[in-house]
C-alpha positions as CSV (number, residue, x, y, z in Angstrom):
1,X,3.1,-28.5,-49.2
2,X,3.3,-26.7,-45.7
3,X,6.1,-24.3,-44.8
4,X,6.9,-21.2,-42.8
5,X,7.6,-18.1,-45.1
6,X,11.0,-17.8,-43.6
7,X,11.9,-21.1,-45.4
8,X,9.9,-19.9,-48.4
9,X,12.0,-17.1,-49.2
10,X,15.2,-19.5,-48.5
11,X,13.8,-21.3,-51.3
12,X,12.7,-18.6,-53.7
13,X,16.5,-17.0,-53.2
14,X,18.3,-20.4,-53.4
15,X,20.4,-19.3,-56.3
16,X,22.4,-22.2,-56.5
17,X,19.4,-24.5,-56.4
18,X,17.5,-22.7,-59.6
19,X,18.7,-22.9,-62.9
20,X,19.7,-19.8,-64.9
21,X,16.3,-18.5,-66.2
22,X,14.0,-20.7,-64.3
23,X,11.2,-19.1,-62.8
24,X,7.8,-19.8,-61.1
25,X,4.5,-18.9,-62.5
26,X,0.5,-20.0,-61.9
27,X,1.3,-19.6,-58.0
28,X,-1.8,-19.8,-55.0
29,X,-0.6,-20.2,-51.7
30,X,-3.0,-19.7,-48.4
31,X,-0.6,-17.7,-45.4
32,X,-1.9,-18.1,-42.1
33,X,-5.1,-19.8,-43.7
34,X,-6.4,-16.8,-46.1
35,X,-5.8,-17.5,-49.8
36,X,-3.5,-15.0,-51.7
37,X,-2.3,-15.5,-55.4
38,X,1.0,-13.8,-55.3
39,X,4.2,-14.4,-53.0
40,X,4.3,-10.8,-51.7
41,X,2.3,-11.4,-48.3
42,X,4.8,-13.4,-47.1
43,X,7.3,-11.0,-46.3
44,X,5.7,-9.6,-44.1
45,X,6.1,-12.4,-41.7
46,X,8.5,-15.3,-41.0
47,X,6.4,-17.3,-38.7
48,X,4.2,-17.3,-41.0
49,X,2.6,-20.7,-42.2
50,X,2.8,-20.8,-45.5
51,X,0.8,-23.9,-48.1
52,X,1.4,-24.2,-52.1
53,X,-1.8,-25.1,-53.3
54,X,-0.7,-24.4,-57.1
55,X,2.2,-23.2,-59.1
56,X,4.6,-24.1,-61.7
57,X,8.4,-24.3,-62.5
58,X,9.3,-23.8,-65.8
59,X,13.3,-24.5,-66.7
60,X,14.8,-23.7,-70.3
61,X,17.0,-26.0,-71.7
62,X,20.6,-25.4,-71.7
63,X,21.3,-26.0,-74.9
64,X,19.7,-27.0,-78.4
65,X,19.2,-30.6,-78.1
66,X,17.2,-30.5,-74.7
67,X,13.6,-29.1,-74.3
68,X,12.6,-26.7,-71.7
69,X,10.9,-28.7,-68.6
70,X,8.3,-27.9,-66.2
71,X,7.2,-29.4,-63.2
72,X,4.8,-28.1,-59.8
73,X,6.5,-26.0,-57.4
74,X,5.4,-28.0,-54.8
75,X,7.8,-30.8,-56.2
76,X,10.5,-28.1,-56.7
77,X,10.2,-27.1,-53.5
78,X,10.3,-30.5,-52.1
79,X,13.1,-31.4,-54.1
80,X,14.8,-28.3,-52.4
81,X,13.7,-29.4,-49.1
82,X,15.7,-32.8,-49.5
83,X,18.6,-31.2,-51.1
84,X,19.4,-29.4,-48.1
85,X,18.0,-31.5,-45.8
86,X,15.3,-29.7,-44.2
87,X,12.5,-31.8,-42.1
């Protein structure tokens, strides 16, 4: 998935899109073409382009009855992306 870090960090401080304790984990993204393993390079700038090659959601269950969920963060991201209608 191809972004700019400016719309990464939207994403990342969305908190009325994450659930309460949900967090990312297993992340590789390349800025600007050069591979880095950790979202800290892209604060540096916003123009920056910005691809999830890997990287995982994990979202505990609410209560007892559920189980805790996981899914990539490129299709959390994505679903972020359509939630608030970003092209």
């Amino acid at each position: 998935m191809k972004t700019t870090a400016s719309e990464f960090k939207k994403f990342i401080d969305d908190d009325d899109f994450w659930p309460e304790g949900a967090h990312y984990e297993y992340d590789t993204f390349t800025v600007n073409g050069v591979s880095v393993d950790d979202d800290d390079s892209l604060m540096n700038d916003d123009s920056a382009v910005v691809v999830i090659k890997d990287g995982a959601v994990f979202i505990p269950a609410r209560n007892s009855w559920e189980k805790d969920k996981a899914c990539t963060l490129d299709h959390f991201f994505r679903k972020w992306r359509k939630s608030n209608h970003v092209d």
